[in-house]
C-alpha positions in Angstrom: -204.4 -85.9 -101.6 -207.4 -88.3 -100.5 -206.8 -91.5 -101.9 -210.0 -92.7 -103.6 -211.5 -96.0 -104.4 -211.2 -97.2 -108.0 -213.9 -99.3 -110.6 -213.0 -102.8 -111.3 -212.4 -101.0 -115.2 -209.9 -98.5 -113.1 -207.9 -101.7 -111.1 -207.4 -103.7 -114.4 -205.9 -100.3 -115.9 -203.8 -100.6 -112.6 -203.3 -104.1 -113.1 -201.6 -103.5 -116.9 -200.0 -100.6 -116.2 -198.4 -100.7 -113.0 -198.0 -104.6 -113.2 -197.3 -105.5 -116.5 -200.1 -107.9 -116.4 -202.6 -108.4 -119.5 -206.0 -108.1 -118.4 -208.6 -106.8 -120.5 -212.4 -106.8 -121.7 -216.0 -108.2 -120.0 -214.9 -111.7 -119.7 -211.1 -110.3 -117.2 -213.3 -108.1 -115.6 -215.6 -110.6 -114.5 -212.9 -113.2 -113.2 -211.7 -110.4 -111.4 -215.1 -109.4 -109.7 -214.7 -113.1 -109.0 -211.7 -113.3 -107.0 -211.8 -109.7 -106.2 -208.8 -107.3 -106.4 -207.0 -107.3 -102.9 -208.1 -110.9 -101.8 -207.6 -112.8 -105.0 -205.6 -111.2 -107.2 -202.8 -109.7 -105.3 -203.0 -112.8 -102.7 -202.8 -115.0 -105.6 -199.4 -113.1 -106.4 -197.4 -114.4 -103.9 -196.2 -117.5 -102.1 -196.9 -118.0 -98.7 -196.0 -113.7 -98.2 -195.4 -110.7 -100.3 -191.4 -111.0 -99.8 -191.6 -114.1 -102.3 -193.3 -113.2 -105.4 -194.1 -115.6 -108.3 -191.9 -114.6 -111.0 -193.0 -114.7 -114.8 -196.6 -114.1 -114.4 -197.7 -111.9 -117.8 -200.9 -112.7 -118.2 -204.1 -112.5 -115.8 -205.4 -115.9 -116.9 -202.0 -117.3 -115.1 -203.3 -115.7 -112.0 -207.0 -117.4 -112.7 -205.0 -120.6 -113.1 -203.8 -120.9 -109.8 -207.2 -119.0 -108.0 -209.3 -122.1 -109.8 -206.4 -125.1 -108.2 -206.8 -123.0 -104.7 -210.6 -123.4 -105.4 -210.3 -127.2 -106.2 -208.3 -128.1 -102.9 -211.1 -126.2 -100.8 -213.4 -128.0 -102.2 -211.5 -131.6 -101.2 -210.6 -130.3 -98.1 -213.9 -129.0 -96.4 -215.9 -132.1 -96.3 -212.9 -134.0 -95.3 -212.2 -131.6 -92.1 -215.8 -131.3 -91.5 -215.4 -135.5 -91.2 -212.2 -135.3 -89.3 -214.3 -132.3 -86.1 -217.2 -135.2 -86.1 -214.8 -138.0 -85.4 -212.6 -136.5 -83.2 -215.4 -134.7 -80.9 -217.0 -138.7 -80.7 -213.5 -139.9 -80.1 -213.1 -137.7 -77.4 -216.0 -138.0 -75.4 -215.9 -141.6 -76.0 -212.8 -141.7 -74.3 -213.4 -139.1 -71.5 -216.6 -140.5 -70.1 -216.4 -144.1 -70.7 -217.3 -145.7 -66.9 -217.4 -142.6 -65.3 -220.1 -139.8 -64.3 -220.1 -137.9 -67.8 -221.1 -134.1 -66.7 -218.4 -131.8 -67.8 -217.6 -131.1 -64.0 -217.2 -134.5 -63.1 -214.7 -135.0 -66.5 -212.4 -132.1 -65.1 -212.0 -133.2 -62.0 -210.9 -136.5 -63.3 -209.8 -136.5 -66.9 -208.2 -133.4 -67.3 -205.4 -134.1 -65.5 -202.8 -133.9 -68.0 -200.6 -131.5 -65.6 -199.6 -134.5 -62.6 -197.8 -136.0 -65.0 -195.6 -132.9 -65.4 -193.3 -131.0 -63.2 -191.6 -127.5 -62.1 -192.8 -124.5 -64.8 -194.3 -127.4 -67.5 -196.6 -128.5 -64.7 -197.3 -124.9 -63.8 -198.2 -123.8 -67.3 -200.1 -127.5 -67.7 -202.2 -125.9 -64.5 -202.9 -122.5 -65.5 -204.0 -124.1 -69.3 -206.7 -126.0 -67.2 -207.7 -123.3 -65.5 -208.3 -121.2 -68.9 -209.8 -124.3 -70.0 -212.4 -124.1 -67.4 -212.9 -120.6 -67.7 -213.5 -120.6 -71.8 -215.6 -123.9 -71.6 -218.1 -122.3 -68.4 -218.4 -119.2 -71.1 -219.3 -121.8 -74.2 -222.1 -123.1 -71.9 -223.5 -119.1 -70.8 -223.0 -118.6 -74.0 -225.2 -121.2 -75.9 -228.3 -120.6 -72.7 -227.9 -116.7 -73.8 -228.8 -117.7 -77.7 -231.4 -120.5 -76.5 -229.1 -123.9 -77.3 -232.2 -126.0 -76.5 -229.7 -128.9 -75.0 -228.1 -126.6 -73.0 -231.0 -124.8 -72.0 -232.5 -128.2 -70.5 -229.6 -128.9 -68.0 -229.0 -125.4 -67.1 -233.0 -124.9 -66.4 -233.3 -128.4 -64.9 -230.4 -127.3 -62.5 -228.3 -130.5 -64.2 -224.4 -130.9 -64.9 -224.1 -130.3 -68.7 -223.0 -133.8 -69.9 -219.4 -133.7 -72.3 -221.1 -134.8 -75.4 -223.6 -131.6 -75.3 -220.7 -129.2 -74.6 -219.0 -130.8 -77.5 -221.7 -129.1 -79.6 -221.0 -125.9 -79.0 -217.2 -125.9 -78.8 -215.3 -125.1 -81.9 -212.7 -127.3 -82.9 -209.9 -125.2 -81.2 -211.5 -125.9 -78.0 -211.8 -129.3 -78.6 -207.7 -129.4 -79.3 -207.6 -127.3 -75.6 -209.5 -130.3 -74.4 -206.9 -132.9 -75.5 -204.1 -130.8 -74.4 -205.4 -130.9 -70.6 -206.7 -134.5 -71.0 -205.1 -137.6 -69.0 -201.5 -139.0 -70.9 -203.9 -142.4 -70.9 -206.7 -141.5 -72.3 -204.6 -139.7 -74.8 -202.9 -142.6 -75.8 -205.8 -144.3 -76.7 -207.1 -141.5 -78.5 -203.7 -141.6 -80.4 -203.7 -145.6 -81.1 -206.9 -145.8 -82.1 -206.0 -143.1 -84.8 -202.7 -144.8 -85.6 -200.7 -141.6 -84.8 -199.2 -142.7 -81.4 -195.4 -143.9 -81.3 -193.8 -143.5 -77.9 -189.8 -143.0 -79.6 -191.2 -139.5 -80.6 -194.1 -138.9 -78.6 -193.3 -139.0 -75.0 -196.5 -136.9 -74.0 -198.8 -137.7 -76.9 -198.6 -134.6 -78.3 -199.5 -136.0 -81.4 -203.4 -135.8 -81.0 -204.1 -132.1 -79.8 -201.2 -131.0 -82.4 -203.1 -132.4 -85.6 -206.4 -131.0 -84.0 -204.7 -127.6 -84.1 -203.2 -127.9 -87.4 -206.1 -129.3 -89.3 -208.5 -126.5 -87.3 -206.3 -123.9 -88.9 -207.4 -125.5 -92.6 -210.8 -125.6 -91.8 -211.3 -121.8 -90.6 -209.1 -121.2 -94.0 -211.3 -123.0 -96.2 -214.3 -122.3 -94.4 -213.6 -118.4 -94.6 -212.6 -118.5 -98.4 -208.7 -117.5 -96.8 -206.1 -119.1 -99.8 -204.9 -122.5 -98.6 -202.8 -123.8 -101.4 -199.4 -122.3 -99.9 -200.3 -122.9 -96.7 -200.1 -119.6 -95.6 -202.6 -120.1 -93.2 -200.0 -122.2 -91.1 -198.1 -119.4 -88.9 -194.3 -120.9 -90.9 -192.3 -119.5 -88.4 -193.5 -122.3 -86.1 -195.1 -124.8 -89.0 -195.5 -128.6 -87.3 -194.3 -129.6 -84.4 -190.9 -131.6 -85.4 -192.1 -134.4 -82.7 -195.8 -134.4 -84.8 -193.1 -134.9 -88.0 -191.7 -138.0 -87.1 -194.2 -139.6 -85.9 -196.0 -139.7 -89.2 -193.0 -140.0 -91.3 -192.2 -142.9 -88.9 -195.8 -144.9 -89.0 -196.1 -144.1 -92.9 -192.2 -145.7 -93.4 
C-alpha cells in the first residue's frame, strides 16, 4: 500500500499514539506547524543522532522547551559568526597583500605557499590543495562576471587582475578557510597572534587559524539554514576538533 501524507491533526494523533506524547488542541497544533513534524519535532527528539534518544519526554511542551533554547542560541550565534567572516576576510587580506602587488594571481604565486614548508606525501597533498584552490577560486570569479558582480565585472572587462579583497566578496567562508590552509606558515602566524590563538608547543603548522574558520563556518550554515545547533550535530563527531586546535585554547585560556 501507497503510503500517504498525513494533516498536522493526523501527525499529533501519531504523535500520542505511537509516541506516548501529549499533544493536543489549536494552541499544540500550532507549535507544531511551527517547528514542523520531521525537522523539529522528531529532530528535537534526539541528541546529536537517533541512536541516543532523550528519555522521559511525556509531554509535547518538553519538546517546545528545548526547540525555543535551540532558537535562543541561533539567535546569539548568527550575528556573532556574521562578525567573526567580516574580520577574518579583513584579516586575511590584510595580511596577504600587505607590500606586495595585491591581484589574486600575484598573492598565489607568493603567499600561498604553505606546501615548501612540507615534505614527501604532506607536501604532495599541500600541492594538489593549491591547485584545487586555484581552480574553485578562477570558478568564484566566472561565476560572480556570469551574475553581473559589478566589482568583478570592472577588472574582468577592464582586462585587470582581480585584487584579493574583491574575491574575498564572493567567496564563502569555507573558501576563505581553503585560503589559510594554502597560505605562507608566516603570515599565518600573524594571523594566529594577532587573534591570540597561536602557541607553537601545540601548533607546529598553525593549524589553529584555518581549523576555527572551518568549525565556526559549520555553525553559521547551521544557523543560517535553521539546521538544530544546540547538540552540535552539525559538527561531523566522529572527527569533532582537531585535538592540536584543543590545546591550544585550553592552554591560552589556563
Amino acid at each position: 500500500m501507497v503510503k500517504k501524507g498525513k494533516s498536522f491533526d493526523s501527525l499529533m494523533k501519531h504523535i500520542r499514539d505511537s509516541h506516548n506524547i501529549e499533544i493536543s488542541g489549536s494552541d499544540d497544533k500550532k507549535k507544531l506547524i511551527n517547528i514542523s513534524y520531521y525537522h523539529g519535532y522528531k529532530g528535537y527528539k534526539f541528541y546529536r543522532d537517533v541512536e541516543h534518544p532523550f528519555s522521559g519526554i511525556h509531554d509535547f511542551n518538553q519538546i517546545i522547551a528545548i526547540a525555543n533554547f535551540d532558537q535562543q542560541m541561533k539567535e546569539i550565534f548568527y550575528p556573532l559568526s556574521m562578525m567573526f567572516e567580516t574580520l577574518i576576510k579583513n584579516l586575511i587580506v590584510n595580511f596577504s597583500v600587505l607590500n606586495i602587488d595585491p591581484s589574486f594571481e600575484n598573492v598565489y604565486k607568493e603567499k600561498l605557499t604553505f606546501y615548501r614548508s612540507q615534505c614527501g606525501r604532506t607536501r604532495t597533498k599541500s600541492i594538489n590543495k593549491r591547485l584545487r584552490l586555484k581552480n574553485d577560486f578562477d570558478s568564484k570569479i566566472a561565476f560572480a562576471y556570469s551574475n553581473n558582480n559589478v566589482v568583478i565585472k570592472h577588472y574582468i572587462e577592464e582586462n585587470k587582475s582581480v585584487p584579493l579583497w574583491a574575491l574575498f566578496e564572493v567567496i564563502s567562508l569555507g573558501n576563505v578557510g581553503n585560503y589559510v590552509s594554502c597560505l605562507d606558515k608566516d603570515d599565518k602566524r600573524k594571523v594566529a597572534e594577532f587573534l591570540r590563538i597561536y602557541d607553537s608547543q601545540y601548533d607546529e603548522n598553525v593549524k589553529a587559524v584555518d581549523q576555527s574558520i572551518f568549525l565556526i563556518k559549520d555553525l553559521r550554515n547551521a544557523v543560517a539554514h535553521n539546521h538544530i545547533i544546540f547538540d552540535c550535530r552539525f559538527r561531523d563527531h566522529t572527527h569533532g576538533v582537531a585535538r592540536n586546535l584543543k590545546e591550544t585554547m585550553y592552554f591560552l585560556i589556563i
